[in-house]
Structures are given as structure tokens and as C-alpha cells.
DSSP file (Angstrom, degrees, kcal/mol; ACC not computed):
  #  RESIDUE AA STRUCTURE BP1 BP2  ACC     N-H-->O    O-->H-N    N-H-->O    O-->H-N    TCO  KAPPA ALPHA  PHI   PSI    X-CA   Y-CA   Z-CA
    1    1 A X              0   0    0      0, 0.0     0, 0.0     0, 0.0     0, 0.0   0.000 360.0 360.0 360.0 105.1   96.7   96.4   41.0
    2    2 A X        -     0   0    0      1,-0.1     3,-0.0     3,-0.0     0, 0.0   0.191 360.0-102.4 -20.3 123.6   99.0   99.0   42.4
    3    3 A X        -     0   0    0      1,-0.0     2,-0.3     2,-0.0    -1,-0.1  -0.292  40.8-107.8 -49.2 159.1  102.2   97.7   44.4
    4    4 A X        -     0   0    0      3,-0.0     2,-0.3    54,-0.0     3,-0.1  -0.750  50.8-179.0 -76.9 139.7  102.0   97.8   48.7
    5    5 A X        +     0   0    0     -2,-0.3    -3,-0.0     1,-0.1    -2,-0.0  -0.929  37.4  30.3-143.6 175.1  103.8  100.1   49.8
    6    6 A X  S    S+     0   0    0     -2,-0.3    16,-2.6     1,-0.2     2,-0.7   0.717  77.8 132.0  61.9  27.2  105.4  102.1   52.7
    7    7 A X  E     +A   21   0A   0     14,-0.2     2,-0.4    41,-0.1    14,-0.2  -0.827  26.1 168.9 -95.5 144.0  105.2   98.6   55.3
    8    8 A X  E     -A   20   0A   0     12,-2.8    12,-3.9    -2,-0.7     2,-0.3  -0.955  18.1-149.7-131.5 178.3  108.4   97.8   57.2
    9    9 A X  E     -A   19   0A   0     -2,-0.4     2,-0.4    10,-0.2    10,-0.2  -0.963   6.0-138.8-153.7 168.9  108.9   95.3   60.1
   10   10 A X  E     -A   18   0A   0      8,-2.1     8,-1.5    -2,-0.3     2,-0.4  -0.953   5.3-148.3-143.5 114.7  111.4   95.1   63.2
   11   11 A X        -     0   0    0     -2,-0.4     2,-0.3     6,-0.2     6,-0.2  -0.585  17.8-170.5 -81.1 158.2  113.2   92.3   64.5
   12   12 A X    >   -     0   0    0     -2,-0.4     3,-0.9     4,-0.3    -2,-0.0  -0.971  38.2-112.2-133.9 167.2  114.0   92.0   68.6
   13   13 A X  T 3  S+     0   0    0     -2,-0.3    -1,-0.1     1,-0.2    -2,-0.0   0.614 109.1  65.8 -82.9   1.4  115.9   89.9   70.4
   14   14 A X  T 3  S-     0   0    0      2,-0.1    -1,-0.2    -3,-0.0    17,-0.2   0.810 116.8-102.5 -74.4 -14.4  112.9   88.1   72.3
   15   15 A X  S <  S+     0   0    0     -3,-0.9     2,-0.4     1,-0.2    -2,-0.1   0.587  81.5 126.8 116.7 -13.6  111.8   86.8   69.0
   16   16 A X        -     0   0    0     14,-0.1     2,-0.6    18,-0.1    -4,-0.3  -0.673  44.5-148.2-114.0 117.4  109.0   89.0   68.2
   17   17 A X  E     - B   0  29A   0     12,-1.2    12,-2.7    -2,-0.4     2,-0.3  -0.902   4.1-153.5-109.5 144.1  108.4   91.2   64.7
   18   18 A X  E     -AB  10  28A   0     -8,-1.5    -8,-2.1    -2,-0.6     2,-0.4  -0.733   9.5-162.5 -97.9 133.5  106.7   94.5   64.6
   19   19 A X  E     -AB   9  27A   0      8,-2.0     7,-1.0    -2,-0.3     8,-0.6  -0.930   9.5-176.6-127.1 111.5  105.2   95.3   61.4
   20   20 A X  E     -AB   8  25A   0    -12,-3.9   -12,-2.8    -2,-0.4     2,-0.4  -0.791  20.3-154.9-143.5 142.4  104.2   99.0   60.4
   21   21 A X  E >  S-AB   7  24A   0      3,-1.6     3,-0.9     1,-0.4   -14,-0.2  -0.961  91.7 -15.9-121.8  99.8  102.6  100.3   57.6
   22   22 A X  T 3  S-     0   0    0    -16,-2.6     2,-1.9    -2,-0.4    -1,-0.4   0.943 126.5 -77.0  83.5  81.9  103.7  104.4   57.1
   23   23 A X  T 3  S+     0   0    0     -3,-0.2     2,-0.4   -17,-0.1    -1,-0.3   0.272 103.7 122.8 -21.1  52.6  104.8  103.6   60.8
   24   24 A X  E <  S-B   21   0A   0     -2,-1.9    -3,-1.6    -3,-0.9     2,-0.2  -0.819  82.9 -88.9-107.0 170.4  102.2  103.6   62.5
   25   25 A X  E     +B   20   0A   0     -2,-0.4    -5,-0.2    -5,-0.2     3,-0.1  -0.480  53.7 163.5 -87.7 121.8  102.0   99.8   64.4
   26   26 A X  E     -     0   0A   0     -7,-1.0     2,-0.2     1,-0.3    -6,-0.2   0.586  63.4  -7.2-125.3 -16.2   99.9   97.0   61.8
   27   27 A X  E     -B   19   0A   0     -8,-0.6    -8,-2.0     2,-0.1     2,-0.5  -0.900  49.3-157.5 165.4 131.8  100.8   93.9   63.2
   28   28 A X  E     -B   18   0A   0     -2,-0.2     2,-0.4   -10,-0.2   -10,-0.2  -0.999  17.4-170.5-131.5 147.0  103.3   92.0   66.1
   29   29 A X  E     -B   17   0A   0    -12,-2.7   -12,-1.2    -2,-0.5     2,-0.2  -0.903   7.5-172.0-123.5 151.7  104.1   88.1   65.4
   30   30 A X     >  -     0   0    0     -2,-0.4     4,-1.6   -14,-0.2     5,-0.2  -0.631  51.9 -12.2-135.5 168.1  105.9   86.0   68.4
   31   31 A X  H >> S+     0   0    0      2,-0.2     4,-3.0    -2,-0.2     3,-1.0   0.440 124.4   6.2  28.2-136.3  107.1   82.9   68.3
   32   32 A X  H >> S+     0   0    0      1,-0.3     3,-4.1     2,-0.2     4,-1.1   0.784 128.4  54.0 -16.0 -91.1  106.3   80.3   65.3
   33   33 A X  H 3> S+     0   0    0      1,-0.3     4,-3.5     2,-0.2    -1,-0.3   0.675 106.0  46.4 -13.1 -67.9  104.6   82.7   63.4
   34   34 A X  H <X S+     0   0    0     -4,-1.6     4,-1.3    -3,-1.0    -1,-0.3   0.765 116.0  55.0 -63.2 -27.8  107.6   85.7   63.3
   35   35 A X  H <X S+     0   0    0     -3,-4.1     4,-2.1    -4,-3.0    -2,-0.2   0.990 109.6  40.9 -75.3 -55.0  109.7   82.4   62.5
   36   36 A X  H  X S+     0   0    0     -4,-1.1     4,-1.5     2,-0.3    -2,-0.2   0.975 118.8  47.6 -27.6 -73.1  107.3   81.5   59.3
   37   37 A X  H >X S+     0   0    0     -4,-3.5     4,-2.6    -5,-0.2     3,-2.1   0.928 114.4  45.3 -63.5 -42.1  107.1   85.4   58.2
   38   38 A X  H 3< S+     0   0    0     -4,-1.3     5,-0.3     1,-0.3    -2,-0.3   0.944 113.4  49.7 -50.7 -65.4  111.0   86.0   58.4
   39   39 A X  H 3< S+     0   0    0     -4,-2.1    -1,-0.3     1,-0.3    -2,-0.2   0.466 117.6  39.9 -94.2 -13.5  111.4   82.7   56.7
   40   40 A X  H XX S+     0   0    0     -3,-2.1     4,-2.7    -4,-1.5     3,-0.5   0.678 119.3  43.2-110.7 -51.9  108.5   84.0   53.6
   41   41 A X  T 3< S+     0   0    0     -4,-2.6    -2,-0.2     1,-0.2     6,-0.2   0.587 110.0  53.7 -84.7  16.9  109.7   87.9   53.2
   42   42 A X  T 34 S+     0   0    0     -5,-0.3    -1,-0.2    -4,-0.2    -3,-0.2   0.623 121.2  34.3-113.4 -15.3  113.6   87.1   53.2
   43   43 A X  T <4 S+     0   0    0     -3,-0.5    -2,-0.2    -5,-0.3    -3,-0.1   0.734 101.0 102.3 -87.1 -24.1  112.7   84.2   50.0
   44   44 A X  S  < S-     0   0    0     -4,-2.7     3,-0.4     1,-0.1     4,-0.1  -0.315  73.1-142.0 -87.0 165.9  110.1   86.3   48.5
   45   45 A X  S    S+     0   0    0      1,-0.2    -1,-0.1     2,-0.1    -4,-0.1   0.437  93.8  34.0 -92.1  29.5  110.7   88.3   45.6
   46   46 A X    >>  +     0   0    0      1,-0.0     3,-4.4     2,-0.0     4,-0.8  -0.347  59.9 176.6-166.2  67.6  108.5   91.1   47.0
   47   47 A X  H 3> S+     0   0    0     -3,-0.4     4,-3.8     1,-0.4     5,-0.4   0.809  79.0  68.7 -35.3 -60.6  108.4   91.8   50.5
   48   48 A X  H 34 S+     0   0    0      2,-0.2    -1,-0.4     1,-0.2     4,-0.1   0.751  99.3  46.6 -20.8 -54.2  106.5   94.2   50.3
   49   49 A X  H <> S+     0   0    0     -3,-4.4     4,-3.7     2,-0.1    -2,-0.2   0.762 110.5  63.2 -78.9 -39.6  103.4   92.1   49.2
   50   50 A X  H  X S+     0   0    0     -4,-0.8     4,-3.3     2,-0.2    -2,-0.2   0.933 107.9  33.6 -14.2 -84.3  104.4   89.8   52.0
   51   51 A X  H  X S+     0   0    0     -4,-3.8     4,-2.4     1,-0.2    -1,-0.2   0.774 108.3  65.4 -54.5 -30.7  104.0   91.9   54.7
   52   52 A X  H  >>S+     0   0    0     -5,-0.4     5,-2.8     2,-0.2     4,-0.5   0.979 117.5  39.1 -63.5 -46.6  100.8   93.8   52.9
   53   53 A X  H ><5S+     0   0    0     -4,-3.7     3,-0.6     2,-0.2    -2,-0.2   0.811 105.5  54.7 -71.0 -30.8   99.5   90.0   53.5
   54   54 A X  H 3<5S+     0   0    0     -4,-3.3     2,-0.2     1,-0.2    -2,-0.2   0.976 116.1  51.9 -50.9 -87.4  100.9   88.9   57.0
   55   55 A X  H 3<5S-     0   0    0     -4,-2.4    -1,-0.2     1,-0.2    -2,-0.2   0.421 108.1-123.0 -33.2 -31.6   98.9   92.4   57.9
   56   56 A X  T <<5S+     0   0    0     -3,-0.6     2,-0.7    -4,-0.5    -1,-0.2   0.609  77.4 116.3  78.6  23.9   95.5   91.8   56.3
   57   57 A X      < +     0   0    0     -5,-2.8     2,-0.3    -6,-0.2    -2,-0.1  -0.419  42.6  97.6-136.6  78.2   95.7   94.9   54.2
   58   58 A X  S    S-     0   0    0     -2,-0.7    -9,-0.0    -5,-0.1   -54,-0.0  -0.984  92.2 -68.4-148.6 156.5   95.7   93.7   50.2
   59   59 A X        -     0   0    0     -2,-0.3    -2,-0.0     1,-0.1    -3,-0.0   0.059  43.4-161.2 -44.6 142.4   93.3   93.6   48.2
   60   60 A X        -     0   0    0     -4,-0.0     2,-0.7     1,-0.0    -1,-0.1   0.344  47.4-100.9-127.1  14.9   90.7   90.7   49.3
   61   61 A X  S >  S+     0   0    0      1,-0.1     3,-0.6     4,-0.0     4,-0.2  -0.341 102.9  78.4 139.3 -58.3   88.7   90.2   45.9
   62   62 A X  T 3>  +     0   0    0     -2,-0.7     4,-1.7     1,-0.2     5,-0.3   0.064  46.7 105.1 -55.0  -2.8   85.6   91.9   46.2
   63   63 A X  H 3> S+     0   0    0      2,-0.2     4,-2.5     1,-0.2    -1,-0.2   0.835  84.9  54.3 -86.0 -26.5   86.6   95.3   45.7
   64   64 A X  H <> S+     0   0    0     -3,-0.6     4,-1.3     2,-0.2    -1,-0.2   0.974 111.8  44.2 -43.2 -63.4   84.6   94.8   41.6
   65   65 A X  H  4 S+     0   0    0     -4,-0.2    -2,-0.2     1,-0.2    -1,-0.2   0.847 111.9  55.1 -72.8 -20.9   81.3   93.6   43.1
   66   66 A X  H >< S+     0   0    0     -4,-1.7     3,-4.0     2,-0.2     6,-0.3   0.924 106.2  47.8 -61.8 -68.6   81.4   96.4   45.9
   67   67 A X  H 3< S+     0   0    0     -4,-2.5     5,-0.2    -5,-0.3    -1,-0.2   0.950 112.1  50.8 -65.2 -21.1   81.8   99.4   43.5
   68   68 A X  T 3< S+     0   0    0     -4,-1.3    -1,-0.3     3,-0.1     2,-0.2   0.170  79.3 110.6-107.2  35.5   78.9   98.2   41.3
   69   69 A X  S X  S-     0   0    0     -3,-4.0     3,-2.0     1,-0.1     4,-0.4  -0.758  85.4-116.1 -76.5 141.2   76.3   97.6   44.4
   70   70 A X  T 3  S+     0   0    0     -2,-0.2    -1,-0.1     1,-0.2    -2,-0.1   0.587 113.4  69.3 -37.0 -10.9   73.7  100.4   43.7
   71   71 A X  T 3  S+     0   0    0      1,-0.2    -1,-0.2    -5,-0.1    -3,-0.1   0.733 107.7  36.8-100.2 -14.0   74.8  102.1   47.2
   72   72 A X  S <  S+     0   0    0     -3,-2.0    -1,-0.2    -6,-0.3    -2,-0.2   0.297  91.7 105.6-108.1  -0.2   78.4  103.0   45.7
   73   73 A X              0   0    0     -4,-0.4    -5,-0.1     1,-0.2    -3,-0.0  -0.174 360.0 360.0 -53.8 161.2   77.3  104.0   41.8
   74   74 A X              0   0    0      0, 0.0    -1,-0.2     0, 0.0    -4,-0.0  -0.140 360.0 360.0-154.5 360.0   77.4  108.0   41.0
């Protein structure tokens, strides 16, 4: 599985992180939450993956039985 790539994320002083993928806007966390994900992508050793997941955009399992339904073969 290919690494995630191109996400960053943006603290402010209300509390609140911005999270962008290729910067376009992917995701904002407040309160608890923005404390939880700071507290997971500053321990983990791959932030990156972190973020890909906080976001909803990693691979989710399915992507095998999907290419071999008849409606994606060639």
C-alpha cells in the first residue's frame, strides 16, 4: 500500500485544526477532538497516516472485492 501523502494541518489560537490534503480544505476539528488528533500525530511515527485517517481518506478494505465485481473487470 502506497504511503499518504501531501496532507498538512494548521493550528489556531481558538483551538481549532485545519487539515488539507494538496491544500485544498479536508477536514476542521474543535475542541476535544483537535486535542485527541494533536495528541496522536505528535506520538505517531507517521503523521502522515494519521491525518490520512482523522480525514477519512485511506484505504477502507474493500478496494480487492471492488476491482473483481464484474462491473470493474476489462
Amino acid at each position: 500500500m502506497p504511503s499518504p501523502h501531501g496532507f498538512r494541518y494548521e493550528t489556531h489560537s481558538s483551538g481549532t485544526v485545519h487539515i488539507t490534503h494538496h491544500d485544498r480544505p479536508a477536514t476542521t476539528l474543535n475542541g476535544p477532538r483537535a486535542e485527541q488528533f494533536l495528541a496522536e500525530v505528535e506520538s505517531a511515527p507517521d503523521p502522515q497516516l494519521v491525518m490520512a485517517r482523522w480525514t477519512g481518506n485511506y484505504k477502507r478494505g474493500n478496494e480487492r472485492t471492488a476491482r473483481n465485481h464484474p462491473r470493474n473487470r476489462r
